[in-house]
FIMIRO-245135 format. One record per residue (C-alpha): residue in three letters; y, z negated, x negated. Coordinates in steps of 0.5 Angstrom, whole numbers, plus 2048, in hexadecimal, padded with zeros to 3 digits. Layout:
alaYZX ...
This chain:
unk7E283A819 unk7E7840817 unk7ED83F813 unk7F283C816 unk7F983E814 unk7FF83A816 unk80683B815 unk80583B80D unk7FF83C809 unk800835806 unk7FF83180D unk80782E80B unk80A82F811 unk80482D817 unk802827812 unk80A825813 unk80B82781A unk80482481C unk80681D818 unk80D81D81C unk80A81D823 unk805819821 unk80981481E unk80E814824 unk80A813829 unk80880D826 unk80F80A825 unk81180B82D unk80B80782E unk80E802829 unk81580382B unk814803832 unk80F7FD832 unk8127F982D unk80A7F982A unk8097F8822 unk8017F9823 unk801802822 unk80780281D unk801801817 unk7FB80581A unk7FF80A81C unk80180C815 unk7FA80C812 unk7F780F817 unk7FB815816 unk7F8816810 unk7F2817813 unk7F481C819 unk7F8820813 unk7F182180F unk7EE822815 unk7F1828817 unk7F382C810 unk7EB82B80F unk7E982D816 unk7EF834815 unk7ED83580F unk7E6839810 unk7E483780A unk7E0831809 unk7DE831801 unk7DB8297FF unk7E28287FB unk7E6829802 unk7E1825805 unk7E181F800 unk7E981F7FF unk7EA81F807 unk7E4819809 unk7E8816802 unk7EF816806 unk7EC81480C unk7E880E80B unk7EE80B808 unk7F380C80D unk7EE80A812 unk7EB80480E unk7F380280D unk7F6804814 unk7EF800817 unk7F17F9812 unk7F97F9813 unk7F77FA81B unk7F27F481B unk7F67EF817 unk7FD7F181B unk7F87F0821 unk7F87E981E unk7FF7E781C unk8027E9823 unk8077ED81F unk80A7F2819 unk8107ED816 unk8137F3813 unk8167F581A unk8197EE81B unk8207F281B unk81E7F981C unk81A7FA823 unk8207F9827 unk8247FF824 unk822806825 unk82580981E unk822804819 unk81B80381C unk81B80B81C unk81D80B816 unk816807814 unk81380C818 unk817812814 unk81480E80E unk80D80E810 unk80D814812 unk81081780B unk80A812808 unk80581680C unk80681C80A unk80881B803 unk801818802 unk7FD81D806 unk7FF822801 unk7F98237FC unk7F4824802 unk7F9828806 unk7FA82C801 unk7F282E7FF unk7F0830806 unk7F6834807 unk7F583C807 unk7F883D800 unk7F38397FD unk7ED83A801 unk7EE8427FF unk7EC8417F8 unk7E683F7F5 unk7E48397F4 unk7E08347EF unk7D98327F1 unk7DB82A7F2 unk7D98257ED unk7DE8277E7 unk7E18217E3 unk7E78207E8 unk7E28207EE unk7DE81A7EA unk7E48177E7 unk7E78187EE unk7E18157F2 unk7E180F7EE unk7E880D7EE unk7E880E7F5 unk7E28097F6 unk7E58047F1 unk7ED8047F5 unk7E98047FC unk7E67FE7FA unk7EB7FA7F7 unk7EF7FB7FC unk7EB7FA802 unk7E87F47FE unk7EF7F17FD unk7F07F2804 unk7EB7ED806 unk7EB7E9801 unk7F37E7803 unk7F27E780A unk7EC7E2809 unk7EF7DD805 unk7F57DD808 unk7F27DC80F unk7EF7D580D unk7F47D080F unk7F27CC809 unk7F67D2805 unk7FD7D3809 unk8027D4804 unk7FE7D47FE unk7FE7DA7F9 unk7F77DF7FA unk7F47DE7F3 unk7ED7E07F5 unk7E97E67F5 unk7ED7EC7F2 unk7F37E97F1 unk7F07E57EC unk7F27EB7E7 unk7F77EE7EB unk7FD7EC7EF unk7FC7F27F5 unk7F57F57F3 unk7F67F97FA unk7FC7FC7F8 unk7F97FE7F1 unk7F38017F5 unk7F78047FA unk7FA8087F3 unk7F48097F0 unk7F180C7F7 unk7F88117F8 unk7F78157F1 unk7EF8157F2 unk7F18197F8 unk7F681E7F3 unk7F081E7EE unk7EA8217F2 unk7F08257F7 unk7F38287F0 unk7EC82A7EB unk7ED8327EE unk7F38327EC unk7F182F7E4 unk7EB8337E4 unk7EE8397E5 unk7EC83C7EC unk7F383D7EF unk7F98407ED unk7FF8417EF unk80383D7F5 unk7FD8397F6 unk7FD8377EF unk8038347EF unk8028317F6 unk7FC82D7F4 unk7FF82B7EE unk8048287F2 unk8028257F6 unk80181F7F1 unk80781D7F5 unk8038197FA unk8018157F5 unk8078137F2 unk80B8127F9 unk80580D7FA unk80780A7F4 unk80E8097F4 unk80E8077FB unk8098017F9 unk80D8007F2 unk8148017F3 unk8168017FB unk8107FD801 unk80B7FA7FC unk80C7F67F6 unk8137F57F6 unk8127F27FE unk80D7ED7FB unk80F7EB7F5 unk8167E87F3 unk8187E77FB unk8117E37FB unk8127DF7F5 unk8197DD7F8 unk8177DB7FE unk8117D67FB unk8167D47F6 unk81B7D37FB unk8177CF800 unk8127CB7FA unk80C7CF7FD unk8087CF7F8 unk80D7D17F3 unk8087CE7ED unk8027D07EF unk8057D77F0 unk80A7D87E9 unk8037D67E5 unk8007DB7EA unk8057E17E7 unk8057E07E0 unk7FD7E07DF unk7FC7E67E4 unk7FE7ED7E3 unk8037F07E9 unk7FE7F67EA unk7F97F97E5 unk7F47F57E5 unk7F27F07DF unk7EF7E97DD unk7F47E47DE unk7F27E07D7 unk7F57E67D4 unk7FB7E77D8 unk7FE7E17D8 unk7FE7E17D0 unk8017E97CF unk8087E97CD unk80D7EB7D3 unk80E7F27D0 unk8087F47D1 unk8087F07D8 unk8107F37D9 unk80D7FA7D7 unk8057FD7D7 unk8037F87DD unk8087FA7E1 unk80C7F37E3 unk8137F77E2 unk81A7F17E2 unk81A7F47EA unk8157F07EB unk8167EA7E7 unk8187E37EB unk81E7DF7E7 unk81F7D97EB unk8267D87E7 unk8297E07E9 unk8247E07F0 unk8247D97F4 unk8297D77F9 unk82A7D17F6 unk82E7CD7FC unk8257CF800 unk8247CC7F9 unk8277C57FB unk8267C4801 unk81F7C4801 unk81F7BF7FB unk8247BA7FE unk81F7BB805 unk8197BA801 unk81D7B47FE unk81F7B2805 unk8177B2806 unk8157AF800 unk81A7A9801 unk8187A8809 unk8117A8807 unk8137A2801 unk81679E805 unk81079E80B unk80B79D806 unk80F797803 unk81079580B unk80979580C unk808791805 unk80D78B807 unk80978A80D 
């Protein structure tokens, strides 16, 4: 197939127009439905059609384009399958309880998605686009490649494992509430945001090894080197925005405030790791510098029941707990007297 030139020799502009299409024809679907089950696969999805389509434009096939783009693929398709099985499950997407209704905020949602998509698709965009293509390319094997290959087979199976470990657990009655201590999460709080990471900077390690080696000057120089942004918009997302500070302090809180769990769940966080992965015999005994610092678990995070907890939820649930507790006293004195 011949080269495909469109709009810019970059792919920026069809990739982004192609990403707004395609996300807002799933969102009048969502919208106009009321309907949570497409919002997820949606987004991963058009990873795939994305790599898809730079790499059938591009016109030159050579391994490292092939490898990067079936990377890109593979998760998006494998995340995207996932979160479609497992809201098919639960019936609905709690995070739009007060956003379906309202057209600007739950397109805000979508404008976001659509933002994520495009950003993370860089690395591939960028190495099937013509203004790399046009160079000469290193025979693929390189030490990036291998580094990159690796680290993605390690992220890829973190995450998914992770995946199919919490939802196992959590769809044994037994373990309702409970805190997911198997598997992965043994050695880390968010294995699958840890392998989500890892996979993102793999994609960039192999997309980059023209540009590191040499082969390409210029423009797509710098282009390839850039799109390193894809890797750390994942990351502040999943550090700083949707990921951890969604599931830590608010989670802590709420078990702390409902008595779910509450023990079993601060014994939890203080031996295992937030998110770079380590052996919780070794953890628990670290100092809190090193925990606050080289392992990630920043104050942002940290749940203090004193500064954070709604004392009056606090009471009230101890004084029905008290209530209970006295009821089921006096029925077992009743029971003893006659």
């Amino acid at each position: 197939m011949a080269e495909v030139h469109a709009l810019d020799d970059y792919y920026l502009a069809i990739t982004l127009l192609i990403t707004i299409a395609y996300q807002l024809f799933f969102f009048s679907i969502a919208f106009s439905l009321k309907f949570d089950k497409l919002t997820d696969f949606a987004g991963g999805t058009n990873f795939v059609v994305l790599a898809i389509i730079t790499l059938a434009f591009s016109g030159h096939h050579n391994a490292r384009q092939i490898v990067d783009s079936l990377f890109i693929m593979i998760w998006g398709a494998r995340l995207s399958g996932f979160l479609l099985f497992r809201i098919i499950k639960t019936g609905k997407d709690d995070r739009f309880d007060d956003k379906r209704d309202k057209f600007f905020p739950f397109l805000g949602f979508w404008v976001f998605q659509m933002f994520w998509v495009w950003t993370v698709s860089l690395p591939v965009t960028i190495l099937n686009s013509p203004n790399v293509t046009k160079y000469p390319q290193p025979k693929f094997g390189t030490g990036r490649d291998i580094a990159g290959v690796i680290l993605f087979t390690i992220g890829f199976l973190m995450e998914s494992v992770s995946d199919i470990q919490k939802y196992q657990f959590r769809s044994k009655p037994e373990n309702k509430g409970k805190v997911c201590d198997v598997g992965l999460f043994v050695w880390t709080r968010h294995p699958n945001y840890f392998g989500e990471i890892i996979i993102q900077f793999s994609i960039f390690m192999i997309a980059v090894s023209p540009a590191a080696y040499g082969y390409v000057h210029g423009g797509a120089y710098s282009a390839l080197y850039a799109t390193i942004l894809g890797a750390f918009f994942l990351t502040i997302l999943l550090m700083f925005v949707s990921g951890l500070p969604l599931q830590e302090r608010p989670g802590a809180k709420k078990r702390y405030e409902s008595g779910n769990h509450w023990n079993s769940f601060s014994e939890y966080t203080k031996r295992t790791s937030i998110l770079i992965p380590f052996p919780p015999q070794l953890y628990v005994r670290m100092p809190t510098i090193l925990k606050r610092t080289i392992f990630l678990e920043f104050p942002l995070y940290v749940f203090d029941p004193a500064k954070h907890a709604d004392q009056g939820k606090v009471q009230e649930r101890q004084a029905e707990e008290g209530g209970a507790e006295f009821g089921n006293e006096q029925t077992q004195d009743g029971q003893a007297r006659e």
